[in-house]
C-alpha positions in Angstrom: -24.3 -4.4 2.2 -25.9 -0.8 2.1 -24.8 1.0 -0.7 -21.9 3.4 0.1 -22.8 7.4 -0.4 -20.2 10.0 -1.1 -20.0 13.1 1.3 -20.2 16.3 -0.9 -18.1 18.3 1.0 -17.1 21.5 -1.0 -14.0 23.4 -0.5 -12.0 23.1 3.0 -13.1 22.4 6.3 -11.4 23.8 9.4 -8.8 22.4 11.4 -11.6 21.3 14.0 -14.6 19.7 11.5 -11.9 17.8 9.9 -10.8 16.2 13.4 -14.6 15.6 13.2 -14.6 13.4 10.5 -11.8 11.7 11.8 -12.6 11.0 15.4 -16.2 9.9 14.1 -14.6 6.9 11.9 -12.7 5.7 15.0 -15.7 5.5 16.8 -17.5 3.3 14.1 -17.0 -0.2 14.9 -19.5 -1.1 16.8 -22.7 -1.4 14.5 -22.7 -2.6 10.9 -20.0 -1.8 8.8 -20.6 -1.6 5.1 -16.5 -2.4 4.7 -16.9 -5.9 6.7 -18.7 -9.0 6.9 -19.6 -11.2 9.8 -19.5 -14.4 7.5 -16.8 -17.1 8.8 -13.9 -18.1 6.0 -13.3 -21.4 5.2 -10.8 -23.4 7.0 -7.2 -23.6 5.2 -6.4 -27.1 3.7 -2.5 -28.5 4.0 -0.7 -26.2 3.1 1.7 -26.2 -0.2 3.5 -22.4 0.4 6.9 -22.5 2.8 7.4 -22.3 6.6 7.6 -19.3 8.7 6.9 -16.2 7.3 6.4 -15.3 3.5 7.1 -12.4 1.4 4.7 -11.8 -1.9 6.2 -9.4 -4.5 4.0 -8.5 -7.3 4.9 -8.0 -10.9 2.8 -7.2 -14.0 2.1 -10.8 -15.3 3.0 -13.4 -11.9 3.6 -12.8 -7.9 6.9 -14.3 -6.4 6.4 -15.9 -3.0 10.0 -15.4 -1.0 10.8 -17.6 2.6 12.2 -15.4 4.9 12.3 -17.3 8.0 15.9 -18.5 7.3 17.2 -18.4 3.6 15.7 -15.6 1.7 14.5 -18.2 -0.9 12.2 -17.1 -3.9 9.8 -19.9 -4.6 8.4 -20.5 -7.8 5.9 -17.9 -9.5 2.2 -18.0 -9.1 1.0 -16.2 -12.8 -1.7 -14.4 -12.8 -4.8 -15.1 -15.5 -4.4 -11.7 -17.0 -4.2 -10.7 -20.7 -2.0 -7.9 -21.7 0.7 -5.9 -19.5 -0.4 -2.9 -16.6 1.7 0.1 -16.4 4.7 0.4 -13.8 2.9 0.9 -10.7 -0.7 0.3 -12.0 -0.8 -2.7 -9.7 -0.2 -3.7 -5.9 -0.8 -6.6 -3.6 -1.8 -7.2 0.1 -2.4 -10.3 2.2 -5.0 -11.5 5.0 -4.1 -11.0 8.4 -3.9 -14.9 8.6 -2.2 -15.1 5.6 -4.2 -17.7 4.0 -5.0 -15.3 1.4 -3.2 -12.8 -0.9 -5.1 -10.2 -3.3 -4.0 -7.9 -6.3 -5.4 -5.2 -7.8 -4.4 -5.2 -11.9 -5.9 -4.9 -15.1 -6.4 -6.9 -18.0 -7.1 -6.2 -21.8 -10.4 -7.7 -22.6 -11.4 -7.7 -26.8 -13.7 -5.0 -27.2 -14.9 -6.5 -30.7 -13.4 -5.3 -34.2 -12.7 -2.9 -35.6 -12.7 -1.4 -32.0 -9.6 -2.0 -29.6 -9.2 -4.0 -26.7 -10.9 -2.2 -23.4 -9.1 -2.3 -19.9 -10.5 -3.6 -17.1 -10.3 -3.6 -13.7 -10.1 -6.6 -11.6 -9.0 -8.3 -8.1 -7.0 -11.2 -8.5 -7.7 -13.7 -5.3 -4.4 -15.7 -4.3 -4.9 -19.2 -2.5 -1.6 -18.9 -0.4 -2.3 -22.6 0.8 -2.6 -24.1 -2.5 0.1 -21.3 -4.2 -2.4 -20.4 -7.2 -4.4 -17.4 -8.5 -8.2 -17.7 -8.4 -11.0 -16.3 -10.8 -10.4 -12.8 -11.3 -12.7 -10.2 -9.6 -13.9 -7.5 -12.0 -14.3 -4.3 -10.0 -15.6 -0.9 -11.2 -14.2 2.2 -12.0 -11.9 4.0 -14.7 -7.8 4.8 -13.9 -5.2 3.5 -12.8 -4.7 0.8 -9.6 -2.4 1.4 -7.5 -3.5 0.1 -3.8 -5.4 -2.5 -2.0 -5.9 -3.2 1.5 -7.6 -5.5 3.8 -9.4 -5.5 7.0 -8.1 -6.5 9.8 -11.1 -9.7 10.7 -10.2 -10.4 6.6 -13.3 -10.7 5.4 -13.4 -7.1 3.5 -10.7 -5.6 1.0 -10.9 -2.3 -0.4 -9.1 -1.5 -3.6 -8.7 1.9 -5.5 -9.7 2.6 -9.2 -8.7 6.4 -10.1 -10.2 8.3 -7.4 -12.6 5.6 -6.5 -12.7 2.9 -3.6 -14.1 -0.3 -4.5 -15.3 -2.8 -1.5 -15.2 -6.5 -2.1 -16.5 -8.7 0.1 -14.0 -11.7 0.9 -16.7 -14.4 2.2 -18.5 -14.5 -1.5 -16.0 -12.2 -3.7 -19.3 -9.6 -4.0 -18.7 -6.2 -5.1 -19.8 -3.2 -3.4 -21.2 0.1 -3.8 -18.0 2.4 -4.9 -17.2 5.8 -3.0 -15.9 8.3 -5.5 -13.5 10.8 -3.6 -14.4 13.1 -7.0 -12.1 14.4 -9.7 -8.1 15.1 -9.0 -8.2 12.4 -6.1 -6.6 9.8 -7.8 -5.7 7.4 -4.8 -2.2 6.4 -4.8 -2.2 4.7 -1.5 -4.3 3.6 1.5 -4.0 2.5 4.9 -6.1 1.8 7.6 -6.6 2.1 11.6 -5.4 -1.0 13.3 -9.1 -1.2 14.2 -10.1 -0.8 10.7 -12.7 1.5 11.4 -11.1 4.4 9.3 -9.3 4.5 6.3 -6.9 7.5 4.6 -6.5 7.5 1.5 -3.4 9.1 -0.4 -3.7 11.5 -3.3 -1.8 14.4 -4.6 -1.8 17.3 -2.2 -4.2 15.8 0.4 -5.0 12.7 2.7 -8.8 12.1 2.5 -10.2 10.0 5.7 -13.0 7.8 5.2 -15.5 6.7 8.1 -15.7 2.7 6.9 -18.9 2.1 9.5 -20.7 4.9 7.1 -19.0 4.5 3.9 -18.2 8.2 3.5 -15.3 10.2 3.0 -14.4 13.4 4.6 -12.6 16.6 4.0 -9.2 16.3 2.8 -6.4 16.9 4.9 -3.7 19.2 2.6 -0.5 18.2 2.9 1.2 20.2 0.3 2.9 16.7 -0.6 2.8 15.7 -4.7 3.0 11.8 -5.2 6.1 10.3 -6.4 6.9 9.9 -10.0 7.7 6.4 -9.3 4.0 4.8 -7.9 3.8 3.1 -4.8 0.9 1.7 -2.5 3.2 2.3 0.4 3.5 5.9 0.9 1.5 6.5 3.2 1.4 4.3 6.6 0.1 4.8 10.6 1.6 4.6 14.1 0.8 1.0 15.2 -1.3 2.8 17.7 -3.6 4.6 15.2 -2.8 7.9 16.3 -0.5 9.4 14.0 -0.5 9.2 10.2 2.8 9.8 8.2 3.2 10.5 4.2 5.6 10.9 2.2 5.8 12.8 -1.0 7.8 16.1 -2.7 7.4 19.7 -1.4 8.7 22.7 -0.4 10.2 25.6 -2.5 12.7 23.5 -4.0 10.8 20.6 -4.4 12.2 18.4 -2.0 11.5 15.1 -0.1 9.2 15.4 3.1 7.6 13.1 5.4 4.9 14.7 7.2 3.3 13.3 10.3 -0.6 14.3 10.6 -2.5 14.4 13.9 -5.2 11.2 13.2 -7.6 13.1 16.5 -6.9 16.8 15.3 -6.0 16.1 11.6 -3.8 18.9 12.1 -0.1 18.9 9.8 3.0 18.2 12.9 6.4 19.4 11.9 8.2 17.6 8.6 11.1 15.8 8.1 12.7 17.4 5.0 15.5 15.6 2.7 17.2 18.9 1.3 20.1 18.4 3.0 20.8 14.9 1.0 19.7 16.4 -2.6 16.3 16.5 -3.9 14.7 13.6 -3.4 11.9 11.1 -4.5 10.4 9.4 -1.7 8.2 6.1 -2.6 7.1 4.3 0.0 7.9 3.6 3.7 7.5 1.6 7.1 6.8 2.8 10.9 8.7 0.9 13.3 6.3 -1.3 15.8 7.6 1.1 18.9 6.8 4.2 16.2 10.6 5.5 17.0 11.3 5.5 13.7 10.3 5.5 10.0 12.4 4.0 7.3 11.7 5.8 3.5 13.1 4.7 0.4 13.8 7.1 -2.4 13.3 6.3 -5.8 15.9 9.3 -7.2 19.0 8.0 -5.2 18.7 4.4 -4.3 18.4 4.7 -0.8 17.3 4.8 2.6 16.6 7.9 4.6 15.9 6.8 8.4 13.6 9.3 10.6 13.7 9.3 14.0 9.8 10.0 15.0 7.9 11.6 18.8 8.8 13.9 17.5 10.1 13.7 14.0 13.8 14.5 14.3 15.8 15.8 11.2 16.8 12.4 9.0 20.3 11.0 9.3 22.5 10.8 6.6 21.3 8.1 4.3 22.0 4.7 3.8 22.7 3.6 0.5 21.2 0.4 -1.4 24.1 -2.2 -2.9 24.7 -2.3 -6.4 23.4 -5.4 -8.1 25.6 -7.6 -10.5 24.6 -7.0 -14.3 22.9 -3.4 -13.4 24.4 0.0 -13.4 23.6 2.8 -11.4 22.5 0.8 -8.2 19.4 -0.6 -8.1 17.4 1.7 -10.6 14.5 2.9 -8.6 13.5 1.4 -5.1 9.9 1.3 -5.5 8.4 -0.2 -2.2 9.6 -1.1 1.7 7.7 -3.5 3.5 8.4 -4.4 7.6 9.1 -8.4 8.1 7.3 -9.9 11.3 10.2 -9.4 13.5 9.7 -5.5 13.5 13.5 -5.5 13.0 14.3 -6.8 9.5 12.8 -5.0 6.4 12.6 -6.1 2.5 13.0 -3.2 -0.2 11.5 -3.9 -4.1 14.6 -2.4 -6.2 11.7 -1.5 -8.9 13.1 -4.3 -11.7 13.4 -7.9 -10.9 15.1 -8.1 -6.8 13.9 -7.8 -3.3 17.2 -6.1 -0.9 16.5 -7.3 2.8 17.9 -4.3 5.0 18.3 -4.8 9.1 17.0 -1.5 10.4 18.8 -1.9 13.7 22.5 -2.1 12.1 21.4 -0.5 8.8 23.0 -2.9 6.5 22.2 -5.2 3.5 21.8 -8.4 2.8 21.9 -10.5 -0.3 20.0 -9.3 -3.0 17.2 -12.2 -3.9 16.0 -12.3 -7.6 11.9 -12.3 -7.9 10.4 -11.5 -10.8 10.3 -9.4 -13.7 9.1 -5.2 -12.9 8.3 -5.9 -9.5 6.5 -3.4 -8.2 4.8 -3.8 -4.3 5.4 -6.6 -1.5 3.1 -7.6 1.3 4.4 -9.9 4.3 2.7 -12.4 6.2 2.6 -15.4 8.5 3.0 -19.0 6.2 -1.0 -20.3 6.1 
């Protein structure tokens, strides 16, 4: 693995270099990447986790695997071997493609020797999904907070953040790479990639930076105008399932309000915005693209719901749909935190912020039984049972 160099790119590029920058990582996968490995994985053994597909919710101290072929059934908790407690938001999870393998980024409290206090530090936590238990922790570099992870598409490479700094691990031996520091004020709070995975965007305030992942550099940032939610999330930032169009969400605007704003992945040039206003101001924290890419689905963490988006083009938002109360908690479901898409395109799973996952039909835009997971959940990944 070459080691990854930052591009030094000082103040703003124009419409055109930026579309550069971006049409240059899409054109990267053939050649070595320094994000991927050509290793094979190991085969999966039996398997111990349930049938059909699985949803993984992450919490600060254990990750609940929930069935959701049929029942909607949380399975027992996998802990993780971490001392201490993150911050809300200061961890996040994401699965292989295959999902033989889940991963999250977290922090532990390590003794720093007296009289001096105990240090943070960084790690990826590597889930067996076949045998349902944590491995040995992955300490990656870097000083902040963690709030996203992702992993390539051939599942061999993850990439999580540290503050402003992306840290590749490779899969096949758990090796750490060279970091990319996106430099001060880019602390990443999301990150998605291409379906091809040969460009990555990452999510900080005000901007989306693209990074070329066959030359491990990042480019100029796109501005969006957008300030992150106050309530962190890994998910607010996704692309079209064709790779063309990337959406954020995030606050703006005179008054502050909710936006989603599509971005031009060829041009990196800013396409109209949905705005919120009309609902009250909002405080958007994560969402999904439909597989068709007619329509995005965002959750807001200041009203406890749902705001759906017609998208090509972005359409103004319908009235939104409002999350169920749960039993024993006032107020609604205190904070939606996350949205993930199940494998049927159709059916999505929303993290209520606390301690319950709220499946939501997209097509008919109701609710379904709340399902308890664990305590201060925080991000969900979905994937096929190993």
């Amino acid at each position: 693995m070459r080691p990854m160099t930052r591009n030094a790119v000082a103040g703003r590029r124009s419409t055109a270099a930026v579309a550069t920058v971006v049409v240059a990582a899409s054109m990267a996968l053939g050649g070595c990447s320094l994000f991927s490995s050509s290793k094979p994985l190991p085969p999966p053994r039996s398997s111990l986790s349930p049938s059909g597909s699985v949803g993984y919710v992450v919490c600060p101290t254990a990750v609940t695997p929930v069935e959701l072929a049929r029942t909607n059934t949380a399975e027992p908790d996998i802990p993780l071997p971490i001392s201490g407690t993150p911050a809300p938001g200061d961890f996040a999870i994401a699965t292989s493609p295959n999902g033989h393998w889940a991963y999250v980024v977290t922090s532990r409290l390590v003794a720093a020797g007296s009289p001096a206090p105990p240090k943070t530090q960084n790690l990826v936590v590597p889930i067996n999904l076949v045998t349902q238990r944590a491995g040995t922790p992955i300490v990656i570099p870097g000083t902040g907070s963690t709030h996203s992870v992702v992993v390539f598409p051939d599942g061999s490479t993850l990439v999580a953040s540290v503050g402003s700094t992306l840290v590749p691990v490779d899969l096949t031996d758990n090796r750490v790479g060279t970091p990319l520091d996106l430099g001060a004020g880019h602390t990443v709070f999301g990150m998605t990639l291409n379906p091809a995975g040969t460009a990555l965007f990452a999510l900080v305030t005000g901007a989306v930076i693209p990074v070329d992942t066959g030359h491990a550099s990042a480019g100029a940032p796109i501005p969006t105008g957008l300030t992150v939610s106050s309530v962190y999330s890994p998910h607010g930032i996704a692309i079209s399932p064709d790779g063309s169009t990337l959406y954020v969400v995030g606050q703006g605007g005179k008054d502050f309000g909710g936006r989603l704003l599509p971005i031009s992945v060829a041009t990196g040039a800013l396409e109209p915005e949905a705005s919120f206003d009309p609902f009250g101001i909002a405080s958007p924290a994560a969402l999904i693209v439909s597989p068709t890419d007619s329509a995005a689905y965002v959750v807001d963490s200041a009203n406890n719901w749902v705001n759906p988006v017609t998208l090509s083009p972005v359409a103004a938002p319908t009235p939104p749909v409002r999350l169920p109360a749960l039993v024993g908690v006032a107020g609604g479901t205190q904070h939606p935190s996350d949205i993930a898409l199940a494998l049927d395109g159709v059916t999505a799973f929303i993290v209520d912020g606390f301690d319950s996952i709220v499946p939501y039909d997209t097509a008919t835009q109701a609710f379904g039984r709340p399902v308890k997971v664990c305590t201060g959940a925080s991000s969900m990944a979905i994937a096929p049972s190993p």
